[in-house]
N, C-alpha and C positions, 0 to 999 in steps of 0.2 A: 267967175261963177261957172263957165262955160266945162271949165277944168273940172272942176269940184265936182257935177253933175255928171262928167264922163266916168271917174273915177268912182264914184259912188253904185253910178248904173253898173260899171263894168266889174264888180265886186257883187254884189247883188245878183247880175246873171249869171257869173260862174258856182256860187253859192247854190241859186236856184232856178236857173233855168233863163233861156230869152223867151220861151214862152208866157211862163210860169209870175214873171215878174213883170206887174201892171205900172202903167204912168201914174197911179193912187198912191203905189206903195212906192213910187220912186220918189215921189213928192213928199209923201211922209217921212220917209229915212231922212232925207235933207231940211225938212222944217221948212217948207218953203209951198208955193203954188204950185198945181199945175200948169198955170199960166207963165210961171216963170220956166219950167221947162220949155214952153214950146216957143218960149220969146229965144228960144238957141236952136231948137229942133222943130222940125215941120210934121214931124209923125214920131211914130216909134221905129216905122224902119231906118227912118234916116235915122236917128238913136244911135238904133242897132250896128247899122254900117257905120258910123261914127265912135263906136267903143270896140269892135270888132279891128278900125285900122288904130284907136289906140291901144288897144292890148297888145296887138300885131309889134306896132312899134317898139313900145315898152320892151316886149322879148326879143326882139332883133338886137336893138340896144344892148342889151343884158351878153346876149352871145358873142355881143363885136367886144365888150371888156373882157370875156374870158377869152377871144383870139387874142387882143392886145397882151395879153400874160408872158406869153410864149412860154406857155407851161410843155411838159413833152405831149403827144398824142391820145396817150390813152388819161392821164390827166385830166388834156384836157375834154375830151368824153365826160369826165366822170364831173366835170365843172358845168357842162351843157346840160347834163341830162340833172343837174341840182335848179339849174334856171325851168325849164319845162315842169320839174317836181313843183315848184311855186303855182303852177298855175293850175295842180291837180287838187283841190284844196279839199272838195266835198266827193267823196264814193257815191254816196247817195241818192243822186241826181248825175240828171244827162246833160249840163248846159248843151254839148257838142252834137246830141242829139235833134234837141229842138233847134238848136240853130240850124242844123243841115233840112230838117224837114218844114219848120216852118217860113226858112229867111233862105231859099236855095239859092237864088242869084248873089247874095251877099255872100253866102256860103262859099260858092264854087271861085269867086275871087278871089276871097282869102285862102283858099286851099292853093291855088294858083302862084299866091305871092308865099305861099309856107313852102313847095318845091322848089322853087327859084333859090330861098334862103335855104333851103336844105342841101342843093346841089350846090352850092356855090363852098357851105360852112363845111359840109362833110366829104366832099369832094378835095377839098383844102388839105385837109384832117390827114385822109389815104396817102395823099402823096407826100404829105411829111411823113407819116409814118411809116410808108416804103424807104423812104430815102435816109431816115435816121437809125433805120433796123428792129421797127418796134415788131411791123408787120413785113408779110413772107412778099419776097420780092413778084413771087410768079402768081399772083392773087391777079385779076382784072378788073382795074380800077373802077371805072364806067358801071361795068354790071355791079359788085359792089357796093355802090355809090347808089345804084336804083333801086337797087335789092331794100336797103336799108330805110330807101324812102318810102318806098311801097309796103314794109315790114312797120314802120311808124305811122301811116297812111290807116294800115288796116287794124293797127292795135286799138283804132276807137270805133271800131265793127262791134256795138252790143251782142249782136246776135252770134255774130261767129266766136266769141269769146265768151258765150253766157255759160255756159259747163265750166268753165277752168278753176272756180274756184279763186279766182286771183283778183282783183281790185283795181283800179287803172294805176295807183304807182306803182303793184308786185307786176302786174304785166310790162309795163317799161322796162321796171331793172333787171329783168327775166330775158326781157327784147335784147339789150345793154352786152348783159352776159353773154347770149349767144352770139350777138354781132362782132363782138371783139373775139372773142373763143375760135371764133371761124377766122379769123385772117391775122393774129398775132403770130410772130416768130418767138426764139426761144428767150430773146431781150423782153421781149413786148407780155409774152406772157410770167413770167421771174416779177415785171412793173406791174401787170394785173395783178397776179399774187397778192403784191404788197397793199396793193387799192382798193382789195375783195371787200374789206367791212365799209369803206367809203361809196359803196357801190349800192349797199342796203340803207345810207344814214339820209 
């Protein structure tokens, strides 16, 4: 049951918010009590923290099967950024929003453990792609590597991105395109070329 209620909530908040979505309506979606919720959870924040490391997991998971492919580099970019697209599901709404303002300490963890797996995945990523000739040798990996995460970091900035006109999946593949655009060699961009409509789908 424990499962079912994580899964349910953590669909439910991305849809509409961790604010936005009461322990009433969580209980209704499932047919079930209140009581039966909190016979697994102690509050909503525990909830919260509780569907926050499973979503967390769930996409780490997701990105260790697109490493295990050993597809080439920009590939497999364009396989990572299809796992993240899954979890952009509603424009609409802020889940990212209200979780940062209303659940910070749960926030600033999971942001914590999102670098960790980002230096580690994209990090990985650079140095095959320097070494297999996708990307230009004399690029520096590190900066690179930070640039990218701090450029991912800041793509769910409402404010800084309220003008563009763009929706959070055209700002990713937007992100996408300029991140590879900037460090591909003349192998690596001929492989972009060929991935350009894979890059919108």
């Amino acid at each position: 049951m424990k499962k079912e209620i994580l899964h349910k909530a953590s669909e439910l908040f991305l849809d509409f918010g961790f604010k936005s979505v009461t322990m009433d309506h969580l209980a209704q979606e499932l047919g079930v009590s209140k009581k039966t919720i909190y016979e697994y959870f102690k509050t909503k924040s525990d909830l919260v923290e509780q569907v926050a490391y499973y979503v967390r997991d769930r996409i780490h998971a997701e990105i260790d099967l697109v490493q295990l492919k050993q597809l080439d580099p920009i590939e497999e970019m364009v396989d990572i950024k299809r796992v993240v697209m899954k979890r952009l599901k509603n424009e609409k709404t802020s889940p990212q929003f209200q979780f940062q303002k209303y659940y910070p300490n749960i926030y600033a963890k999971m942001r914590e453990s999102q670098v960790c797996k980002m230096e580690d995945c994209i990090g990985k990523n650079i140095e095959r792609g320097v070494e297999e000739g996708y990307y230009r040798k004399d690029i520096h990996k590190v900066f690179i590597c930070r640039i990218y995460i701090a450029g991912m970091l800041n793509l769910k900035d409402e404010e800084l991105f309220k003008d563009s006109q763009l929706s959070p999946k055209e700002l990713y593949e937007e992100f996408l395109k300029y991140h590879l655009r900037s460090i591909v060699d003349a192998k690596g961009l001929k492989r972009l070329n060929q991935l350009e409509k894979q890059l919108t789908e």
